[in-house]
C-alpha positions as CSV (number, residue, x, y, z in Angstrom):
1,X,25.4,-23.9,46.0
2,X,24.4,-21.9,42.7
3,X,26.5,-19.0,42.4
4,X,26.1,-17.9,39.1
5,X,29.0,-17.5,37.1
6,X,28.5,-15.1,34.0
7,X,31.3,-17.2,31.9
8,X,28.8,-20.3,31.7
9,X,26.3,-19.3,29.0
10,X,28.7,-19.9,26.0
11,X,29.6,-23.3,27.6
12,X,26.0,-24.1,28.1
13,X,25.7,-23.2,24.3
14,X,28.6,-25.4,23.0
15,X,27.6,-28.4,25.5
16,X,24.2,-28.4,23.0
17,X,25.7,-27.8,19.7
18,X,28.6,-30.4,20.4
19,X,26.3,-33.1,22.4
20,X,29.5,-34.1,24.4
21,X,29.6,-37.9,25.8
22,X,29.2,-38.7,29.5
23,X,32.6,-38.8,30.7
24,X,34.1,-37.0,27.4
25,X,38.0,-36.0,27.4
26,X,38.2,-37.9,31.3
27,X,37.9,-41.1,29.8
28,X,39.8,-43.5,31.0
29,X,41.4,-41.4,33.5
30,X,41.3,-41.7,36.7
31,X,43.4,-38.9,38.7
32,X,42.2,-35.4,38.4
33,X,44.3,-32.2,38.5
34,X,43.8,-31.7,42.2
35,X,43.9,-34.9,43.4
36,X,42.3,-34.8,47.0
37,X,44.7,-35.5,50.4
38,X,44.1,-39.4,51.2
39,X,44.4,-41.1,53.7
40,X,44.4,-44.7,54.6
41,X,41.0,-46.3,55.5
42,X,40.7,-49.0,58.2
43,X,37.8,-50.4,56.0
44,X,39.9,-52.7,54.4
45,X,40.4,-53.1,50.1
46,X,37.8,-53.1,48.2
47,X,39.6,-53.7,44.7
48,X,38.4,-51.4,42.1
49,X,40.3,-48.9,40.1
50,X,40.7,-46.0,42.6
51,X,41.2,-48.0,45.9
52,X,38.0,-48.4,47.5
53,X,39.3,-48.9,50.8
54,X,40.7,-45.6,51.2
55,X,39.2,-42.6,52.6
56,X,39.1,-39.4,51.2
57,X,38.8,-36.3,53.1
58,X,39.5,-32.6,52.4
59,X,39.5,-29.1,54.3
60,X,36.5,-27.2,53.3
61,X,37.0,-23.9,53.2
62,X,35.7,-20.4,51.9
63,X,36.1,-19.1,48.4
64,X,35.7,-15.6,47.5
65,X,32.7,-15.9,47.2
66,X,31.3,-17.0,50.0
67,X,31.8,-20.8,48.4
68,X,34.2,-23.8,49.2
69,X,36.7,-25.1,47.4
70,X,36.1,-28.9,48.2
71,X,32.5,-30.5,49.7
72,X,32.9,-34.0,50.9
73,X,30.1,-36.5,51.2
74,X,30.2,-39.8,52.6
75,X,30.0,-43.2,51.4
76,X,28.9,-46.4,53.3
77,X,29.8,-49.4,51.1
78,X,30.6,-53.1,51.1
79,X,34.6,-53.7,51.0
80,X,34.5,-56.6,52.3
81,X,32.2,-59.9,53.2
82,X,30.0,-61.3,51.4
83,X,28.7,-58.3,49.2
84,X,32.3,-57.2,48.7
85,X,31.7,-58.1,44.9
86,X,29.2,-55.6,44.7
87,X,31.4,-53.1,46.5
88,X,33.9,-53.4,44.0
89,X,31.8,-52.6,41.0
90,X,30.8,-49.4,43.3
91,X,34.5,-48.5,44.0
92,X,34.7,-48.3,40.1
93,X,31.7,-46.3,39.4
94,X,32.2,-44.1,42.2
95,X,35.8,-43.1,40.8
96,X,34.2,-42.5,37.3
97,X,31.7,-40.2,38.8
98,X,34.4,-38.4,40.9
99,X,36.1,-38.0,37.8
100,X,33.9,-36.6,35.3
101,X,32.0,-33.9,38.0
102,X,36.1,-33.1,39.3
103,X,36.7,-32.0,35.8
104,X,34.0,-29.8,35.5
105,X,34.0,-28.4,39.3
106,X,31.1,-27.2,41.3
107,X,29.9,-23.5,41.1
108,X,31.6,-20.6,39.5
109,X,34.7,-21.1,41.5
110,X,34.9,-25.1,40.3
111,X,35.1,-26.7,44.1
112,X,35.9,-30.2,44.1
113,X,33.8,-32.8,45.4
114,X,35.0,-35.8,47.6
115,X,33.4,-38.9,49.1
116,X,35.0,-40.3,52.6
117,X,34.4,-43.8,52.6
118,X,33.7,-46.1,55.4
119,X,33.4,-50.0,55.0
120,X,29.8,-51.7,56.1
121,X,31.7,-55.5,56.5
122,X,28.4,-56.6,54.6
123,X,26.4,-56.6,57.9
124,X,24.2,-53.9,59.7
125,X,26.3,-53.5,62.4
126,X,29.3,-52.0,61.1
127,X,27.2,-50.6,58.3
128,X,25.9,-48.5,61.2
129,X,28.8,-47.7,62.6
130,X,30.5,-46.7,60.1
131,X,27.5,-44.2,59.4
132,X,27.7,-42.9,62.8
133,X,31.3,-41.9,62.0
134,X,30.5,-40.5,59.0
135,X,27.3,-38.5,60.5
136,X,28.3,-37.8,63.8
137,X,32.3,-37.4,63.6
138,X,33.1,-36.0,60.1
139,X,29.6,-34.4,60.0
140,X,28.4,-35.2,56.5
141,X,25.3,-33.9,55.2
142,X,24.8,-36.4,52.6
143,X,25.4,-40.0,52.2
144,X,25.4,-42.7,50.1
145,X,24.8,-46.5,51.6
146,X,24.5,-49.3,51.1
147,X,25.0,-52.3,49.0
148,X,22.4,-54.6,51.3
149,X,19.0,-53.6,51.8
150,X,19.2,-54.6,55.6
151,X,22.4,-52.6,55.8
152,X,21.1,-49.3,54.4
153,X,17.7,-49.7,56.5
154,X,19.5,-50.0,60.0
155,X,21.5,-46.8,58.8
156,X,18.3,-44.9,58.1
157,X,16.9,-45.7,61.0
158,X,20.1,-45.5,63.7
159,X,21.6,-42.7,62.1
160,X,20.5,-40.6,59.1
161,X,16.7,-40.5,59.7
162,X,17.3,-38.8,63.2
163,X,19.8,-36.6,62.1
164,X,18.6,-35.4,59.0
165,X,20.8,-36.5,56.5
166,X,20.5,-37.4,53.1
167,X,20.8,-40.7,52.5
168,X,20.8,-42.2,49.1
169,X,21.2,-46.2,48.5
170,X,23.0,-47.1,45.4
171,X,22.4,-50.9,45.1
172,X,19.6,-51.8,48.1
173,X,16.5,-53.5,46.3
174,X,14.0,-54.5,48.5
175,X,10.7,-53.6,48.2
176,X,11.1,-52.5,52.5
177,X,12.9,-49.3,51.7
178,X,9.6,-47.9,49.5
179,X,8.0,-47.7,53.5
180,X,10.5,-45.1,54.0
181,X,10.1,-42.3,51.7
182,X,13.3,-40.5,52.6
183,X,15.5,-42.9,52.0
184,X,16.2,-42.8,48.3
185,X,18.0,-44.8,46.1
186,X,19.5,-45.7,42.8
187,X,18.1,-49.1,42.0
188,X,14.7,-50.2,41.5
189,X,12.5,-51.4,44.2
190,X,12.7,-55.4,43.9
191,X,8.9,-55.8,44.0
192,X,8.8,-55.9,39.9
193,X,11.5,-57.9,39.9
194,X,9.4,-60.6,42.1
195,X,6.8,-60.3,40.1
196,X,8.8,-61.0,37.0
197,X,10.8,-63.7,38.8
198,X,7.6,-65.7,39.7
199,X,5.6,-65.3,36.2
200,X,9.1,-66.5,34.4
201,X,9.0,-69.6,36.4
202,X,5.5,-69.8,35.6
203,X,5.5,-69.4,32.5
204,X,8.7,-72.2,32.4
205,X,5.8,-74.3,33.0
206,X,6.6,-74.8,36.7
207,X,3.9,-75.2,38.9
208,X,5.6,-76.4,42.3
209,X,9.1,-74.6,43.3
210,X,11.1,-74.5,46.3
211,X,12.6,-71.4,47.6
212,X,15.3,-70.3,49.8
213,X,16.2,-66.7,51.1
214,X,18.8,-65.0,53.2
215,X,17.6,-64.2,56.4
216,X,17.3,-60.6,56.5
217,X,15.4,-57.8,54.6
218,X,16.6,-58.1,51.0
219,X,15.2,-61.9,51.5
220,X,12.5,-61.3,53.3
221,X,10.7,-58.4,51.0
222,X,11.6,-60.5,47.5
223,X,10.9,-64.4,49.1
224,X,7.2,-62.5,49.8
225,X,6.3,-61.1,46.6
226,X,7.8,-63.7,44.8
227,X,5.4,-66.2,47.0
228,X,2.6,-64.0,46.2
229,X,2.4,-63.7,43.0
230,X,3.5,-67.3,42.3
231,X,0.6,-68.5,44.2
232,X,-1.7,-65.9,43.2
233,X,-1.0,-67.4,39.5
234,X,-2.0,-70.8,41.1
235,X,1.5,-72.4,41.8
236,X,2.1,-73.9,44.5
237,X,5.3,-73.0,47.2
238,X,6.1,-76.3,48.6
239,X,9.2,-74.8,50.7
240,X,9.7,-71.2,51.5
241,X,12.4,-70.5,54.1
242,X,15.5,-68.4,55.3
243,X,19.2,-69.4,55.8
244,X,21.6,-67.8,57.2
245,X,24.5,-65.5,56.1
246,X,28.5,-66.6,55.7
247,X,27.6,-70.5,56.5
248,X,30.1,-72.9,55.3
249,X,27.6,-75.5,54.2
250,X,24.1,-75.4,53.2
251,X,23.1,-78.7,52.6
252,X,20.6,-79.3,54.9
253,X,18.8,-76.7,53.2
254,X,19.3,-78.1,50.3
255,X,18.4,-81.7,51.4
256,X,15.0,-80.1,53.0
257,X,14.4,-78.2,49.2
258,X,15.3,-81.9,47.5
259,X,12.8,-83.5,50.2
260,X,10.0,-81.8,48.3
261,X,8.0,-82.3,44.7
262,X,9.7,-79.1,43.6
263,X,10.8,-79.1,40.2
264,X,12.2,-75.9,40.2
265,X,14.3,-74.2,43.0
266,X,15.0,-70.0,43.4
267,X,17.9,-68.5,45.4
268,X,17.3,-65.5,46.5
269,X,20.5,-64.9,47.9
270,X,24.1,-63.8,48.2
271,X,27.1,-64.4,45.7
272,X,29.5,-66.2,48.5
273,X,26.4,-68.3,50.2
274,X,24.9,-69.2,46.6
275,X,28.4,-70.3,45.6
276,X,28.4,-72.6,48.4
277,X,25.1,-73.8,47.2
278,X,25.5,-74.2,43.9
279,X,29.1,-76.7,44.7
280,X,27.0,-78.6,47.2
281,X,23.9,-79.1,44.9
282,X,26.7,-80.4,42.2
283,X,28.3,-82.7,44.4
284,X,24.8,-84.2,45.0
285,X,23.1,-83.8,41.5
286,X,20.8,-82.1,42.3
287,X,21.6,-79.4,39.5
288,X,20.7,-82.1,37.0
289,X,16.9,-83.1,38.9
290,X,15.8,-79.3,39.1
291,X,16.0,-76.2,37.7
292,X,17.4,-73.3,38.8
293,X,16.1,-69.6,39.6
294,X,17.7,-66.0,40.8
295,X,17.6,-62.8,41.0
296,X,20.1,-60.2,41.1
297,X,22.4,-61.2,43.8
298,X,23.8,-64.6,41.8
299,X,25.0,-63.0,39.0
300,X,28.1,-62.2,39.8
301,X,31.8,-63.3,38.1
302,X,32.9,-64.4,41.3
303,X,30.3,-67.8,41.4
304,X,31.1,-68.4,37.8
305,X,35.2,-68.0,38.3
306,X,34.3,-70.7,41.7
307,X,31.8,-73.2,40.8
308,X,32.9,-75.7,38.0
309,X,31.6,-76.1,34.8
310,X,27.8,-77.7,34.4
311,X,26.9,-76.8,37.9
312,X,24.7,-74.6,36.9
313,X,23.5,-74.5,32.9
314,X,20.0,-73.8,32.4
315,X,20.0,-71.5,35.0
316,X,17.6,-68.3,34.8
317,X,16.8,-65.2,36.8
318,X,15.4,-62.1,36.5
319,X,18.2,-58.6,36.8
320,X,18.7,-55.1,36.8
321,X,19.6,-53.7,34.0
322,X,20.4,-50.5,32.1
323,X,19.1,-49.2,28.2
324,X,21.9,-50.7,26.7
325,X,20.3,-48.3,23.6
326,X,20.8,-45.3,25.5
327,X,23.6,-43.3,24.2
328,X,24.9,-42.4,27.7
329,X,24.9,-45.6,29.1
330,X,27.4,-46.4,26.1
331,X,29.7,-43.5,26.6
332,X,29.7,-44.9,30.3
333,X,30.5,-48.3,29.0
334,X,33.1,-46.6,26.5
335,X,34.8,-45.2,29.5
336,X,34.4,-47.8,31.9
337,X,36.2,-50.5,29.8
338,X,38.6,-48.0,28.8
339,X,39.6,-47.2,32.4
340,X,39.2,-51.2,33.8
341,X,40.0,-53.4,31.0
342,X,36.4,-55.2,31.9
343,X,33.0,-54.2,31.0
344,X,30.4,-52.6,33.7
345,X,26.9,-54.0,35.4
346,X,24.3,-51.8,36.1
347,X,25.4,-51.9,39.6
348,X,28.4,-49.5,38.6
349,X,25.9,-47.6,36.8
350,X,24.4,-46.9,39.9
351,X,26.9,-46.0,41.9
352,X,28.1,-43.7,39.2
353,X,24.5,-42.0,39.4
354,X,24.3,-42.2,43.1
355,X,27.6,-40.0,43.4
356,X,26.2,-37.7,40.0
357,X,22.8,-36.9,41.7
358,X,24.6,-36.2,45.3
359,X,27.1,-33.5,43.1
360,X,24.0,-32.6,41.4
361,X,22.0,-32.0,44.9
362,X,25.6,-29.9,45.8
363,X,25.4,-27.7,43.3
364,X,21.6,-26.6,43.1
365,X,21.4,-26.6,47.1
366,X,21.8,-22.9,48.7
367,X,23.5,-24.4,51.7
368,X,26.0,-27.6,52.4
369,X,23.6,-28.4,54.5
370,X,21.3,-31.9,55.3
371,X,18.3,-29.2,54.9
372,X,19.0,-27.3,51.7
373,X,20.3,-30.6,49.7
374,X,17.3,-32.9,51.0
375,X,15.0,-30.0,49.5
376,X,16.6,-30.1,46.0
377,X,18.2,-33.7,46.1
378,X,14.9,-34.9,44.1
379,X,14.1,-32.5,41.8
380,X,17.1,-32.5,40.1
381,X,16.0,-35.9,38.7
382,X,12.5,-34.9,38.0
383,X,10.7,-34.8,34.2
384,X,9.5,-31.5,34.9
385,X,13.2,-30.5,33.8
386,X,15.4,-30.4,31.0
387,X,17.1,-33.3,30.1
388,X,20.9,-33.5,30.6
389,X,22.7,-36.6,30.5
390,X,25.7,-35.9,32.8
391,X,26.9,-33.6,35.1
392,X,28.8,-30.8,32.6
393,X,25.0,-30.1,31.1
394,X,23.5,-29.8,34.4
395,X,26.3,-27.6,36.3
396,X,26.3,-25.3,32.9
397,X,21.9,-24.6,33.5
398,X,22.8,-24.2,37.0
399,X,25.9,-21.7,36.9
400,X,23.4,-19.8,33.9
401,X,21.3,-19.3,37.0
402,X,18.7,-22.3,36.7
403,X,17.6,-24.1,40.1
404,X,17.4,-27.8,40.7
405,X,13.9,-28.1,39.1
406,X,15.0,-27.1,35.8
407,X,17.1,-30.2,35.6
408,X,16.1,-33.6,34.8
409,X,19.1,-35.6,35.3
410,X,19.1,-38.6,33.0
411,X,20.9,-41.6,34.5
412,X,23.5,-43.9,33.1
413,X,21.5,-46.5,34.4
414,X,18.3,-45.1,33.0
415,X,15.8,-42.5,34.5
416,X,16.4,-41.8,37.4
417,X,13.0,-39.9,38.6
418,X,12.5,-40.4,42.1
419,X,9.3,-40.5,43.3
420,X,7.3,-39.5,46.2
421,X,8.8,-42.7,47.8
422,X,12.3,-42.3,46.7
423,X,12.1,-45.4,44.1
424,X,13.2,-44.6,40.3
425,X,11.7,-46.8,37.8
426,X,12.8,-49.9,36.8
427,X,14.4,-51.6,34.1
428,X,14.8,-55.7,34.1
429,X,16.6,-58.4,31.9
430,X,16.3,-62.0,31.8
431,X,19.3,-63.9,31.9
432,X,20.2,-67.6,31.6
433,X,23.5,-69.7,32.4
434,X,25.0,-71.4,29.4
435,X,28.2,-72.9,28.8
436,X,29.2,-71.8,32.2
437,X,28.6,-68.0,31.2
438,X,26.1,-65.5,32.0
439,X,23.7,-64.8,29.2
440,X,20.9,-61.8,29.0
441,X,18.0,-61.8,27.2
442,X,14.7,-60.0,27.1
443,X,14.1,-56.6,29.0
444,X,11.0,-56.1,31.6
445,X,10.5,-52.8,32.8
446,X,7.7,-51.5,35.6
């Protein structure tokens, strides 16, 4: 919607002259004025500030107008299994989102914005049914899914591709999704991050590794680029191969890895299965014969907080990360400790800028509908516009009477600018294990 409220210029004007912060007065704050009617999810908790296991839904109804007072989105996230960590951290940046674009309103008549959630059980099966509910039942035009590559694929293709609807992933990473232009998403494609993975290793002066991935399609797309580049830089991949999800025991795996000349091994996998991995590769030593490699997925508090100390020091891996020089991102930070008690990963950030660009896509579009926001849902992020830096800057060009490509929404997390395949750019870090602690170094970006 753009209705264009004649009241906005002289707020557009002060938002410049005053450069407010991301989240501003809301900080720390988590209810708004009008809170929306809840009620309980049967997704199960999620943990997280706001209650991510509830669901929120509204009436929508006309304004004056011609506008609503409330436009609810959907949300297909991980509350529990084995990416539940991850869901958490969305449950958090979700609510700060929510918060700051709730105090601001959409269009001239302010409309609220909700987001019924649904939980995926960290598997593509109920990550598609609870889509389907979402789609089919409550009728959203826009959604935001998943936490697991696999999980946000099979929604794409069971549910939102067919119907139309906007999907936008705010944590999926492999490099599959980039086949599928219309499903857009938040984090960087994980092809860089292969890339980087297998010259750090190189460059560690490794020439043989090991490597074992979870069988599905975040595995799969990151296990192959790593493979090819580290052979295409002349190493060697004496062990490449899947295991499966939520096992109690990996140590035939491991046994198979330890049965090579490997002298360094890479997990590319979960936080619950790597946990498992790394106790059973303590118990037999291993951590002390070979060095360890990850990406994204095993940095997490949760393997720290349930491995014991020395199991994994020396450890490296290549991560997502945000600026941590960009003034946003540390108004988000700011705000996000201020609200928590904890500080944020980038995976917060994305959710946070998953849920922006959806109210951003809202208020530009001409209709709630799958049609009008899928035809401004890009823009919005695109250089072509001015740069604003969170939601108030944007919703005051658009109620001035600017469209969707005059903005150029700059992400907590970093640019956002999707491209013609739905990717954003992408921003790395190198981190490193020490004293039992998680420790970042360098950036990489693609």
């Amino acid at each position: 919607m753009s209705p264009q409220g004649t009241d906005r210029l002289d707020r557009r004007t002060m938002l410049k002259l005053s450069g407010l912060g991301l989240v501003g007065a809301t900080a720390g704050c988590l209810e708004s004025d009008e809170e929306p009617t809840t009620t309980d999810s049967n997704g199960g908790g999620g943990g997280g500030g706001g209650g991510g296991g509830d669901e929120e839904t509204t009436t929508e109804s006309d304004g004056g107008d011609g506008g609503m007072s409330s436009y609810t989105i959907g949300m297909v996230d991980s509350l529990t299994g084995s990416l539940a960590p991850y869901g958490e951290r969305n449950t958090r940046g979700r609510e700060l989102a929510l918060e700051q674009i709730n105090s601001v309103g959409i269009g001239a008549d302010g409309a609220s914005l909700n987001v019924s959630v649904e939980d995926d059980e960290s598997t593509n099966q109920a990550g598609v049914s609870a889509a389907q509910k979402l789609v089919n039942q409550d009728g959203v035009p826009l959604l935001i899914g998943s936490v697991g590559s696999g999980v946000s694929i099979a929604i794409f293709d069971s549910v939102t591709s067919d119907a139309g609807v906007v999907q936008i992933s705010q944590n999926s990473t492999s490099p599959e999704l980039t086949s599928r232009p219309d499903l857009l998403r938040m984090s960087p494609s994980g092809a860089a991050k292969g890339r980087a993975l297998a010259n750090l290793v190189g460059d560690d002066g490794h020439d043989t590794v090991a490597v074992t991935w979870i069988n599905n399609d975040y595995g799969t797309g990151l296990s192959d680029v790593f493979a090819e580049t580290f052979e295409s830089n002349g190493g060697t991949v004496a062990y490449n191969e899947p295991h499966d999800q939520g096992q109690s025991s990996y140590s035939g795996v491991l046994t198979e890895m330890a049965s090579t000349d490997a002298s360094a091994w890479v997990f590319i996998t979960y936080a619950n299965e790597y946990t498992v991995m790394v106790n059973e590769g303590f118990d037999q030593g291993y951590n002390t014969q070979v060095d360890y490699y990850g990406a994204e997925s095993t940095v997490a508090d949760e393997i720290i907080e349930n491995t014991p100390e020395g199991s994994m020091d020396g450890m490296k891996g290549i991560t997502e990360s945000a600026p941590q020089d960009q003034e946003n991102y540390q108004n988000f930070v700011s705000n996000f400790e201020a609200a928590y008690d904890t500080s944020p990963t980038v995976w917060s950030a994305y959710a946070y800028d998953a849920v922006t660009v959806a109210a951003l896509a809202v208020a530009a579009a001409d209709d709630f509908t799958s049609e009008a926001l899928a035809s401004v849902v890009r823009d919005v992020t695109r250089p072509d516009g001015e740069e604003v830096f969170n939601f108030e800057e944007a919703a005051a060009i658009l109620n001035d009477g600017g469209s969707a490509s005059d903005i150029n929404y700059q992400g907590v997390s970093g640019p956002v600018d999707l491209d013609e395949n739905g990717d954003p750019p992408g921003f790395y870090q190198i981190y490193s294990v020490e004293n039992h602690e998680y420790v970042y170094g360098d950036y990489i970006t693609s």
